[in-house]
N, C-alpha and C positions, 0 to 999 in steps of 0.2 A: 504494500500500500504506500504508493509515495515510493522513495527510496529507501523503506525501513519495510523488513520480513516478519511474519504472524508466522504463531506455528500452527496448522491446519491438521487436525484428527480423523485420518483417513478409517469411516468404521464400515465393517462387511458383515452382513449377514445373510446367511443362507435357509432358507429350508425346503421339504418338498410341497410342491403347492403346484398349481398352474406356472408353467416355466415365464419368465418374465425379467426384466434385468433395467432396476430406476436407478437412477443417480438423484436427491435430491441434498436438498444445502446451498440453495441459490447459485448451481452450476450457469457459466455461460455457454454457448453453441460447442466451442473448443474441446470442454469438459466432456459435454451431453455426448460428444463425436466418441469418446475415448472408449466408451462401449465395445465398437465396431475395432478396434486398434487393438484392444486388450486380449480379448477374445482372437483374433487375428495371432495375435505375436502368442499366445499359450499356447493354441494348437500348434502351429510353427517350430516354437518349442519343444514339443513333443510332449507337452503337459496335457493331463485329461480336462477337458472341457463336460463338467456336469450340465447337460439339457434339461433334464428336469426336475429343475430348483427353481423359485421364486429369490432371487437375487438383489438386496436393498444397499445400496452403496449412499452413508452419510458423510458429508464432509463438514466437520463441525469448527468450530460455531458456524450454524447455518443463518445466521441474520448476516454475515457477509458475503458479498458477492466473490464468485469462484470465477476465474478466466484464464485464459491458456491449457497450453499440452503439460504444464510439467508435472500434473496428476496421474497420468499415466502408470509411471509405475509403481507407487505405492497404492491404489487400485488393483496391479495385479498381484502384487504383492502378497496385498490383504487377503486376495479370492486363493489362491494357495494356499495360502495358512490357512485358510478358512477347510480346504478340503483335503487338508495333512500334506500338502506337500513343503512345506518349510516347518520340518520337527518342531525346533525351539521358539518358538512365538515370543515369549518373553525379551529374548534378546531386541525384538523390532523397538522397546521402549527404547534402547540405548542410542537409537541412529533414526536422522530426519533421511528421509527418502526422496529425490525428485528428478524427474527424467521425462521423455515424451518417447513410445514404444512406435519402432517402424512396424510394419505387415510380420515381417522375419523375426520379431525378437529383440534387435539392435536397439540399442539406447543410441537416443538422440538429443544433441544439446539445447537448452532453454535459456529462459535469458533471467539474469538474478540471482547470475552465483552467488556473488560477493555479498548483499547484503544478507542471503539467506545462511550462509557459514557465520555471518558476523552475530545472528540472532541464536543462531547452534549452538553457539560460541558460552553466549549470554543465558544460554535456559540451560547451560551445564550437560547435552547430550554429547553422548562418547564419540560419536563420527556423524560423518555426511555422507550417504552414497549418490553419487551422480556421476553423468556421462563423462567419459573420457577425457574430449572438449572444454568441461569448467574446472576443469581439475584445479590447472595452474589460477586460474582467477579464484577460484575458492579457495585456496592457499594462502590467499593473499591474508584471510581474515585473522579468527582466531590460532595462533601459533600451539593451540593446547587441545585442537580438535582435530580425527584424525579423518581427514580428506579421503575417500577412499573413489578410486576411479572404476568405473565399471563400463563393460563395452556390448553388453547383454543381457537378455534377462536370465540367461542359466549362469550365468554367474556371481548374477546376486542372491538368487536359490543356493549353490553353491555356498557360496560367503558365508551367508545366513545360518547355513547346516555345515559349518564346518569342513567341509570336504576341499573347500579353495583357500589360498589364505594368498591375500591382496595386502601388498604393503601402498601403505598413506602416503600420501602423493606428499612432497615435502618441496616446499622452496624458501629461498631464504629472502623475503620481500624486502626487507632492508639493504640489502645487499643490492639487491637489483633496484631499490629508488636511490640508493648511493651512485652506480653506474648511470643512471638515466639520465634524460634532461637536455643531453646534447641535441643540434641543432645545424642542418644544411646551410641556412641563412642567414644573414649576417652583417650588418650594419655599416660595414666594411664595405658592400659591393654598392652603395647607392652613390653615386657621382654628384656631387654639389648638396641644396640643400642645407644648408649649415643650419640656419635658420629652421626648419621644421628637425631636422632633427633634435637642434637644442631643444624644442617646446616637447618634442614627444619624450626626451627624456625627462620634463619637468611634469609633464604628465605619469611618465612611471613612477617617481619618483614621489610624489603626492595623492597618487591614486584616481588622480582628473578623466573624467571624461573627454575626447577632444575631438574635434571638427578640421576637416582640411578641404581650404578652401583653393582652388585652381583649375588652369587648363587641359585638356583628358592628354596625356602622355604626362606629365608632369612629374611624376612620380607617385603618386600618393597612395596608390596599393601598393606598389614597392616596399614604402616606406611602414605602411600598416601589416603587413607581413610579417616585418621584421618587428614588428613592436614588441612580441610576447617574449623574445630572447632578450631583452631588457629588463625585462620585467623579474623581483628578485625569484631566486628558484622556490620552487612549490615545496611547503613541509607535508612533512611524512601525513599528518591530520588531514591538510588539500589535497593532498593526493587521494587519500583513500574515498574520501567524501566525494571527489570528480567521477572517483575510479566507480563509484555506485551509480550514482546517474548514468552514467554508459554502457551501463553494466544492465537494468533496468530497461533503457531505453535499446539496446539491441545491439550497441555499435562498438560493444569490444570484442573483437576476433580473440580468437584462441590461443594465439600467441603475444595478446599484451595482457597480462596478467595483472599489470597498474599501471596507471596513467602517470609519466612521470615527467615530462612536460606541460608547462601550461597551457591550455584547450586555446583555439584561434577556428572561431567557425566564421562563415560568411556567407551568408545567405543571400540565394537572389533578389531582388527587389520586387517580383510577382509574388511572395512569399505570402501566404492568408495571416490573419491576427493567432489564428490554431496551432498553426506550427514555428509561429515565431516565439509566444509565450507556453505552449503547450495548451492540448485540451484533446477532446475526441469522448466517442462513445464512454472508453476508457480511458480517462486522461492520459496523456504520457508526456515526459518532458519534450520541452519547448525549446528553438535555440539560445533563449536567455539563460536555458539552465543547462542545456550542454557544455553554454562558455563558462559555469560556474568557475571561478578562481584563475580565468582567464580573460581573454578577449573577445568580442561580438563586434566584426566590422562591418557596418551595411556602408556598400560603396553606391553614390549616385543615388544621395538621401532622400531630393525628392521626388523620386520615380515610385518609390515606396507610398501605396495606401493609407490615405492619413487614419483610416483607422487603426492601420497594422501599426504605425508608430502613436498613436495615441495612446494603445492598450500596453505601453512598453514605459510607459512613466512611471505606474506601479510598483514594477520591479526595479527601476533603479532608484528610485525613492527607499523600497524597503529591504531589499536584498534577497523578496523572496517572490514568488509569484503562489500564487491563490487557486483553484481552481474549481467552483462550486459547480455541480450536477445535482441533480433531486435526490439520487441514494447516497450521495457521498461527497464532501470538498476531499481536496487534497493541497498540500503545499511544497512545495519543489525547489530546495535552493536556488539563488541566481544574483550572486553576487561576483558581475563580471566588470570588465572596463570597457567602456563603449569609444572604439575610435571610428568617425562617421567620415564618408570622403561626399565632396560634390561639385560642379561646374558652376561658375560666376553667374551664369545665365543661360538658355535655353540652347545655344547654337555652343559654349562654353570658353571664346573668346575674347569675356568682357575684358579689360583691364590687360589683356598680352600686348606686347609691345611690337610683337613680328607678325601677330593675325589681328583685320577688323572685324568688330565684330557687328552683325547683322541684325541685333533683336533689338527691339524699340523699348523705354522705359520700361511701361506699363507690363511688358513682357516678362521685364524680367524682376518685375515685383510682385507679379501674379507667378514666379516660379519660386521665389524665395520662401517669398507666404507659403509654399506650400508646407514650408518645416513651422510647427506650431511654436509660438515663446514658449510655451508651458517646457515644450524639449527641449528646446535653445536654453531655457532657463536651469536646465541638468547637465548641461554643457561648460564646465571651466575655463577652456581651451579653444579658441577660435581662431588657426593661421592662412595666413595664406601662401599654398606655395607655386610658384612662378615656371614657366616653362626653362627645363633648364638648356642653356647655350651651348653650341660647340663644341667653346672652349676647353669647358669643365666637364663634356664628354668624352671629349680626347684626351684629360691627362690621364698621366701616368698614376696622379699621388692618389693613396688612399687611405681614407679618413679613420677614426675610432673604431675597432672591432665593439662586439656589442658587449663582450666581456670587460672589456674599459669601461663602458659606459654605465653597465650591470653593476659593475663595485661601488658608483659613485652612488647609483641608486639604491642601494644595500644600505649604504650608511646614513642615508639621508632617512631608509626607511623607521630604521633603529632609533635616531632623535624620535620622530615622534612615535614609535612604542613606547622608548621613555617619557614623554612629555604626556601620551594617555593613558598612563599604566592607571590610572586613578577613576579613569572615565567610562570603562566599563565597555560603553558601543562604538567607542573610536575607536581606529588603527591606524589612520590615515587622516592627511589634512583636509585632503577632499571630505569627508564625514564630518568636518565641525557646522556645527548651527549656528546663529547669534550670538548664543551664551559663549558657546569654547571661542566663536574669531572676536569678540570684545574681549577676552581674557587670555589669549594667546596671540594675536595680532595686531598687536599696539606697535604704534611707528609714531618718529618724531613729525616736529612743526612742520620742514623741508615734506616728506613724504604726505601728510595731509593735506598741505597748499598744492602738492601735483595732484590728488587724488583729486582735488575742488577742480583741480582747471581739465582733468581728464573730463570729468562729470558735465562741465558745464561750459565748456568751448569747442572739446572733439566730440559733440554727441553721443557720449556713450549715456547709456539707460542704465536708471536707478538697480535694475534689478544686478548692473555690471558691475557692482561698487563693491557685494559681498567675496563674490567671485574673486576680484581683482589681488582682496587684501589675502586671500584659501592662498593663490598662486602666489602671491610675492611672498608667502611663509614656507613654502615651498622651496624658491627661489633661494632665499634666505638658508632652509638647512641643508641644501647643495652646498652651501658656501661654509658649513658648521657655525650660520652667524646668528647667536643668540636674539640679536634686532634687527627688525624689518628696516632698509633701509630706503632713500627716494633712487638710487638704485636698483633696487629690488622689484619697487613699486613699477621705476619705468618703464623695466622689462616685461611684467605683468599686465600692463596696459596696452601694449603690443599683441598682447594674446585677445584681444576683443572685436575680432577684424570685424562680425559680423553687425555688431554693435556702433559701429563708425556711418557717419551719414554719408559716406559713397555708397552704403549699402541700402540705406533710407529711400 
């Protein structure tokens, strides 16, 4: 449910009646199907199929809805033991069970390892039996539970009665989130740019949201690419937390066993509001919760359905996303960093110096509009970056690898773990309210007389002022400087392209 496992009470009873075979306990279609699979993979097996029984299959607690295959084989399980063919019964209390059974008998993989070893883990049962497939991601959880891999159903008849003995999948997950994390791309291969790189590393740095504004070649997915290898490295806790979402939602193969880099999804921009924030018959995570502890970059912002990015405020507001249905809400982590890319205006040549551009005011104000304030207003970071020259194509030199730039962002992130050790919901400067930026981002006379003349001669909006002071404290523990400086300020005010009256 969500990314957290229940443990479900697979009960069988048989007797002789009219031959007959229910599944009840608020099965979905998946479940009700396992009938026809079960029966299928026993005879298969070479296991007696009794026809005339009246057959009652409870999956308890039945006030929760039941979905998917991985019932399958603790169902056949049960009907076995049910008609002596797994001796020891008793042993089934020591081990959760779950699998989906081909025609043949074959165990096949499900999705949900991880979080269902991590609940094994937690309700103190001796082992897990499942497909071959989650082995290694059910490894990942509790280190005290014994994983056991099964590739059939006579071999967990076997296991069960003693006659096979299956050693515990074992891996050593820290070991392999130590190794992990490396990265193809690299900060190193983007030619020029100085300028958006600085802001995006003041974005990692501070936890900002950030917008890139320029002309299409530009670089700006380049550049958002590379953004998550700056970003500092994922702890052992994000990891695992990621590693369940994707786990859940279907998208870890059988050879990543933990997610040990930070998530960077990127969605089309025909994307519905359903599969951006998640939802469906059966909810399931959404791409804000895939990027959990990473990055969410939608390029060409607004080409995107203003409702699909209206229903996306929620989650970067609260870090979580919501999902009500009539049987059931659900809430799904989704505490990511949003970098947005987009064109000046409609043809995407406003403001370049080598192309004219062709769209009329009005054009390109009814293209702006299309990004709501309320978004713009969860946005810290607004730059622009410029078509890059030649010049700076053809050199030779190249710039900061991303590991340069990652250490600077490490320590800048460290200040303020110290400076919120106190505050409970912060971790980041990006996360102060009114109360934390009046009490952690005070600046002298110099830097308030720039703040007055940003406000009220280069058109920036009241809502830019909070903003301004998040990033120049930012700014400020890049530098390890205890005070905001006008400095600090100036550079920060630079970051509100969108907020400036060329864009009015």
């Amino acid at each position: 449910m969500g990314i957290d496992a229940y443990v479900v009470e697979v009960e069988t009873h048989m007797e002789r009646n009219m031959p007959s075979f229910n599944i009840v306990g608020l099965p979905d279609n998946a479940v009700r199907e396992s009938r026809e699979r079960v029966v299928a993979a026993m005879k298969s097996s070479a296991y007696p199929y009794v026809h005339q029984r009246r057959i009652t299959i409870n999956l308890a607690p039945a006030d929760i809805k039941k979905e998917g295959s991985s019932y399958d084989l603790p169902i056949a399980i049960g009907m076995l033991a049910a008609q002596g063919d797994v001796k020891n019964e008793t042993i089934l209390d020591n081990y959760i069970l779950v699998g989906e059974l081909a025609l043949d008998g074959s165990v096949r993989p499900v999705h949900g390892a991880l979080p269902i070893a991590i609940t094994a883990g937690e309700k103190k049962f001796k082992g897990l039996i499942l497909p071959d497939e989650n082995a290694r991601e059910a490894s990942m959880g509790d280190p005290g539970l014994d994983v056991i891999p099964v590739g059939h159903l006579t071999d967990v008849v076997n296991f069960l009665n003693g006659r096979l003995q299956i050693a515990p999948y074992k891996s050593d997950f820290k070991k392999i989130f130590a190794h992990g994390g490396s990265s193809l791309l690299d900060f190193s291969d983007v030619k020029g740019q100085e300028h958006a790189k600085r802001a995006l590393e003041v974005a990692a740095a501070g936890g900002h949201n950030i917008i890139m504004i320029g002309p299409p070649g530009s670089g700006k997915t380049m550049l958002a690419k590379r953004f998550a290898t700056i970003l500092p490295p994922l702890t052992l806790e994000e990891s695992i937390e990621a590693t369940k979402i994707h786990s859940v939602s279907g998208n870890l193969s059988a050879d990543d066993g933990l997610i040990t880099q930070r998530p960077f999804r990127a969605p089309h921009h025909t994307i519905s509001d359903a599969a951006l924030v998640g939802g469906g018959k059966y909810p399931r995570p959404g791409e804000v919760s895939l990027a959990h502890h990473g990055v969410l970059f939608l390029d060409e912002l607004p080409e995107f359905k203003k409702n699909v990015l209206e229903v996306m405020r929620q989650p970067m507001e609260d870090g979580k996303v919501t999902i009500a249905r009539a049987a059931l809400s659900l809430t799904y982590p989704a505490k990511f960093m949003l970098v947005a890319a987009m064109n000046p205006c409609p043809c995407g040549y406003y403001g370049d110096s080598s192309r004219s551009c062709s769209c009329a005011p009005p054009q390109i104000q009814r293209y702006l509009a299309r990004v709501s304030g309320p978004l713009l207003d969860r946005i810290d970071i607004h730059i622009d970056v410029p078509a890059v020259n030649f010049k700076q194509m053809s050199s030779d030199r190249t710039g900061e690898t991303s590991a340069q730039i990652r250490e600077r962002v490490q320590k800048a992130r460290d200040i303020q773990l110290q400076r919120f050790k106190n505050e409970g919901h912060i971790y980041s400067n990006a996360h102060m309210q009114s109360r934390e930026i009046r009490k952690y981002c005070k600046t002298g006379a110099e830097g308030m007389e720039l703040l007055k003349t940003a406000i009220t001669r280069l058109g920036l909006s009241a809502r830019a002022y909070d903003r301004i002071l998040k990033v120049a404290r930012t700014i400020a523990d890049l530098e390890n400087s205890a005070e905001i400086t006008a400095g600090h300020i100036s550079e920060a005010i630079q970051y509100r392209a969108l907020d400036r009256d060329i864009w009015q």
